[in-house]
N, C-alpha and C positions, 0 to 999 in steps of 0.2 A: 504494500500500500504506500502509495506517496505522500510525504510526510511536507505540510508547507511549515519554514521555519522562517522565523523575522528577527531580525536582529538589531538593537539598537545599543549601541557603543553610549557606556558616558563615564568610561574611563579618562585618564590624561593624555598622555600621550604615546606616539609610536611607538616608541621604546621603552615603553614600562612595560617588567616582567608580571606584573603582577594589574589585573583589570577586572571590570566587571560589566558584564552584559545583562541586557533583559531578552529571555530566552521563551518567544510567544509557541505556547506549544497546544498543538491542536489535540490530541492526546487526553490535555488537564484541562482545557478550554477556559488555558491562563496564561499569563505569564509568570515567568522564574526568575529570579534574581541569581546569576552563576558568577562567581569567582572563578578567574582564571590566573593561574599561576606558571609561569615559563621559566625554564631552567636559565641560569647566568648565560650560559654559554650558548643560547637559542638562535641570534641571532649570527653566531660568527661559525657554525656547525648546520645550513639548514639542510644537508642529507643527511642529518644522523637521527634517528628513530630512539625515543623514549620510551621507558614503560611508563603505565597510565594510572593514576590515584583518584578515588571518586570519593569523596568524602560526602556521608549524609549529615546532616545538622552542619552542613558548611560555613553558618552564620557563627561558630566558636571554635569547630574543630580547626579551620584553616588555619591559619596565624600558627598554631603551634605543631600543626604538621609540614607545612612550608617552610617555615622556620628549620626545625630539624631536618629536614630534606635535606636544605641549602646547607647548613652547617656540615651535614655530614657529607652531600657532594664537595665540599671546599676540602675535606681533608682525602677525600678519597676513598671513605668508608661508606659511602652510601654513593649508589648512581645518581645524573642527573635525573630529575622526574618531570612530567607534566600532571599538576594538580589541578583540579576539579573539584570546587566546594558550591553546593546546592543550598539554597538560602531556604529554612523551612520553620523559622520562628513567627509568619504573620498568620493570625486567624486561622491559628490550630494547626497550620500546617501538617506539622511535624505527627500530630496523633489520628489527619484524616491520611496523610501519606502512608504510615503504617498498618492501616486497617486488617484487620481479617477477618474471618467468620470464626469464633471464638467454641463452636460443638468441629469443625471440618482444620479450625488452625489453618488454612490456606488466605492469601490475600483475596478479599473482594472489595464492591462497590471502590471506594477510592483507593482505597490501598492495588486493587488490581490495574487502577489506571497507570499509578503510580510505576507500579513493576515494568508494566508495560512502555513507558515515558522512558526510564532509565535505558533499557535494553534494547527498545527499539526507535526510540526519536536522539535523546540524549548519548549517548557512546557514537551511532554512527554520525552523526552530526559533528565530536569533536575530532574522531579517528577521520572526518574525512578532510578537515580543516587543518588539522596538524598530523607531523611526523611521530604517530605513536608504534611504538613497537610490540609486538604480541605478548603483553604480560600486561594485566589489569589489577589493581588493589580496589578493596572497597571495605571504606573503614564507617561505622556508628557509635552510637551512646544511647544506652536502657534502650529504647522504644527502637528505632533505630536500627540499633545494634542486633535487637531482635530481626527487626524484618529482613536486613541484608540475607542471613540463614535463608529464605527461601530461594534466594539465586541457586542455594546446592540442591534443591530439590530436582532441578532439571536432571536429565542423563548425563546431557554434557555442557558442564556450567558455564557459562561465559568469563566469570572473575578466576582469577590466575590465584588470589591473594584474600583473606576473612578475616579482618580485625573488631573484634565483636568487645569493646568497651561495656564491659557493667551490663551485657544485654537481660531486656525481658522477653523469656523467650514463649515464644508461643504454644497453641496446644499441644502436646507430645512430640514437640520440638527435641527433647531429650532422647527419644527413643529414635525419630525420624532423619536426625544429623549424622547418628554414627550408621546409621541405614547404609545411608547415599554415600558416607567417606568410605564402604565396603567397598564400594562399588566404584571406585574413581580409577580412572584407566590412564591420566598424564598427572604430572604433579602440583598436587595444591599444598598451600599453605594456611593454614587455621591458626588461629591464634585468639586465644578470648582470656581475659581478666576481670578481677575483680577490688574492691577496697577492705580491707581484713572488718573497717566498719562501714562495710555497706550495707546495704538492706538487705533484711533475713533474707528473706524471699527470693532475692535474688542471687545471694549467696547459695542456701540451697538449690535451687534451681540448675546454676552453674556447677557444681559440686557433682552432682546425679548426670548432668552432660559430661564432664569430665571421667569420671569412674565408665562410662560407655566409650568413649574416646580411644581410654588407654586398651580395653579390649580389640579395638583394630588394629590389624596385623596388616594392611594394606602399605606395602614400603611409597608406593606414590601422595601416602599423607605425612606432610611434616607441622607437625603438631606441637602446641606451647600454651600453658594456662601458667598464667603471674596470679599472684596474690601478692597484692600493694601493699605492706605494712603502714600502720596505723595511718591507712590511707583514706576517705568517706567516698560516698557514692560518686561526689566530681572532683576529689584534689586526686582522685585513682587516674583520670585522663591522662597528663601530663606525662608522670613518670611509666604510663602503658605504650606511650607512643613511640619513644626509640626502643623501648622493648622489642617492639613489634617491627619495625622497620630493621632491628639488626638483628631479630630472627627470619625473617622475608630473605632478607638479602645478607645472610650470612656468609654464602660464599665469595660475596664481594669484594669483599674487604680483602686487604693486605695484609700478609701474615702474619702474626703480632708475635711476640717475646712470650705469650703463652701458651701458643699454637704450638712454637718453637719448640718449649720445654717440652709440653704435656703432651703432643700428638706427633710430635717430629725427629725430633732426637732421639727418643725413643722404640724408634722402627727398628729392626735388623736388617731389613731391606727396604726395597720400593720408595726409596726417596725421591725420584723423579718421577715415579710413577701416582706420590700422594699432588707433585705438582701439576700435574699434568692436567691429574681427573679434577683437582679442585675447579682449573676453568673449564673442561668441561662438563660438569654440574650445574656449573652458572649459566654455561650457553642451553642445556637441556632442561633447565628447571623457568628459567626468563630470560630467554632469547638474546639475553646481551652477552654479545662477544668482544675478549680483551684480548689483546697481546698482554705476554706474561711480562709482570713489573717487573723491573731490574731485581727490585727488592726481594722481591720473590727466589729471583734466582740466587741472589747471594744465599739468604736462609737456606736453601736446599742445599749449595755448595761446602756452608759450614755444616750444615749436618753428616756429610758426606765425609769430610775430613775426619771430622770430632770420631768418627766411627770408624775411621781407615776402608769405608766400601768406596777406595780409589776408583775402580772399574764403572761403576756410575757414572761419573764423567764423562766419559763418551756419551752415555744417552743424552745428561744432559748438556754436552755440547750439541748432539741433533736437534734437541728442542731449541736451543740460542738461535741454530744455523735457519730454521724454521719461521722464527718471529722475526730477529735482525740477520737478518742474510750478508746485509753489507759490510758488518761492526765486526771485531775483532774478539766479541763474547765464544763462539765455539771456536775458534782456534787456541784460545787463553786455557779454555776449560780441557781441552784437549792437551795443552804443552802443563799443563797442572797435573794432570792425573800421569803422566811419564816425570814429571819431575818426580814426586811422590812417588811412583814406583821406580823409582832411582834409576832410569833412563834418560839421564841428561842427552841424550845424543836427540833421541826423540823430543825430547822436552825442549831444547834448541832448536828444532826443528818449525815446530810449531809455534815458538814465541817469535820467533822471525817470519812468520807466514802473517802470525796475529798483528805483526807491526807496520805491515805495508796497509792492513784495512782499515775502515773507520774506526775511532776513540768512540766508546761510548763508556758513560758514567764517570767512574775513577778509573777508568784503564785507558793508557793514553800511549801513543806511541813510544816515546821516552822509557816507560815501564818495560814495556814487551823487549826492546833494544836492551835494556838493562839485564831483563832474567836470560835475554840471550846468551849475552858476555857470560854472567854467573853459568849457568849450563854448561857452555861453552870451554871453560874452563876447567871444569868438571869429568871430561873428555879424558878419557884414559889413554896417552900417547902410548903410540905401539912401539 
């Protein structure tokens, strides 16, 4: 069905990442007030494809989920995003959007308009306006938070991502969620919390969905319940949101000094093999593909050493030779693992190979010349 959409701008200007429209939707046979939020780097990136964040109650969630987005896109712990907050504080909004038939617990009357608004006027509307990428979040609070839960009733849900804030959840919502996560056939993320003094009701509630939860054995659900300490029904919001954001996107992030100790060091083998599958996890779980951080590879390199599994280094010089073809990283890692196995002739070989190619990071031509000589010298006269 052809969907007429109207649009009326009364943002500032071009280049603010951050706007809001009125969004006439034939659908609600209204208009929406939407917040749009664009990543820093939107304008100087326009082939690169974002994953997508819909926030319901957008009238208070934005600000503090853009916020941390932006925060944690600037260090590199979190992807750029494109955020989408739904304005649903006027004239009940928010409790006719929610609706459902309270004996069947499915959405009706508005709440069904509602569903249908989201999924079928609102997504294709922003996915055709912007560069989003195949991974969708959809984040609420209490009422909210409850209804996003019917997105997983579908076979095959449209949201990539379920951050369910404090939700009220609907009828036999408890028994009907861990149904559907039987049944998920690509990988979701779920994530729902609560305030340690939040409301009985919905503490229990969540508790009884939780205990079903952990009964699914399905590996394509990656699953997370917080409990806020002496958190209430709304200071829980806050500290639930990079929760949930650096459980989403946990394999984002760059390898941190407790990866390191706790997951890395600790291998006896597969150290280039734990780096490997980390990106691709990320490209198989949300679509975003990296080349591996420098960073990255140094951690795998020290752990290789600390351990003496020298012969690793070849792999991970293929994986260098892979992402930087042109750099001096697999020829390095290559004249590394021959010095280490006390073949300077070899080790020579390749630090003089690694000095003709590009410097990248801290390895710089000068260096590779340097372990040559040392190598070099090294060299058992006949």
């Amino acid at each position: 069905m052809k969907k007429t959409i109207l649009l009326l701008l009364f943002s500032v200007s071009l280049f603010s990442q951050k706007s809001i429209i009125e969004f006439e939707s034939k659908v609600l046979e209204t208009k929406r007030e939407i917040t749009i939020g664009l990543p820093a780097s939107f304008e100087k990136n326009p082939n690169k494809k974002y994953p997508l964040v819909i926030l319901l109650d957008g009238d208070y969630l934005f600000d503090p989920f853009y916020g941390d987005l932006n925060y944690g896109a600037y260090w590199d712990d979190l992807p750029e995003t494109i955020v989408i907050g739904i304005s649903q504080n006027k004239n009940g909004e928010r409790t006719n959007d929610s609706f459902y038939d309270p004996v069947d617990g499915v959405p009706t009357r508005e709440g069904a308009r509602f569903f249908e608004f989201l999924g079928a006027e609102l997504l294709p509307f922003i996915e055709k306006k912007y560069p989003v990428a195949p991974f969708r979040i959809i984040a609420g609070h209490d009422i909210t938070a409850g209804f996003l839960n019917f997105f997983l009733y579908k076979d095959n849900p449209i949201f990539d991502a379920y951050i369910s804030l404090s939700p009220e959840l609907a009828t036999e919502m408890e028994i009907r969620i861990p149904e559907q996560l039987k049944k998920l056939k690509r990988p979701i993320y779920y994530y729902q919390s609560y305030g340690e003094g939040d409301l009985k009701k919905i503490q229990k509630s969540v508790q009884e969905l939780d205990a079903s939860i952990k009964l699914v054995t399905n590996p394509q659900l990656n699953y997370k319940l917080d409990v806020i300490k002496g958190a209430s029904h709304y200071s829980m919001v806050l500290p639930s949101i990079p929760n949930a954001l650096y459980h989403i996107f946990q394999n984002y992030r760059p390898i941190t000094s407790t990866d390191y100790a706790e997951k890395i060091v600790v291998l006896e083998s597969g150290y280039v093999d734990y780096l490997v599958n980390k990106y691709d996890v990320l490209y198989k779980n949300t679509g975003i593909k990296l080349p591996i951080r420098l960073n990255d590879f140094k951690a795998i390199e020290a752990a290789i050493i600390k351990n003496k599994a020298y012969s690793e280094l070849d792999k991970l010089a293929e994986v260098a030779n892979k992402y930087y073809p042109k750099s001096m990283l697999g020829d390095y890692e290559l004249a590394l693992m021959f010095e280490k196995m006390e073949d300077p002739k070899k080790a020579a070989k390749y630090y003089l190979s690694a000095s003709q190619s590009e410097e990248i990071s801290d390895l710089t031509k000068q260096m590779m010349l340097d372990n040559y000589d040392l190598m070099k010298s090294q060299i058992p006269k006949k």
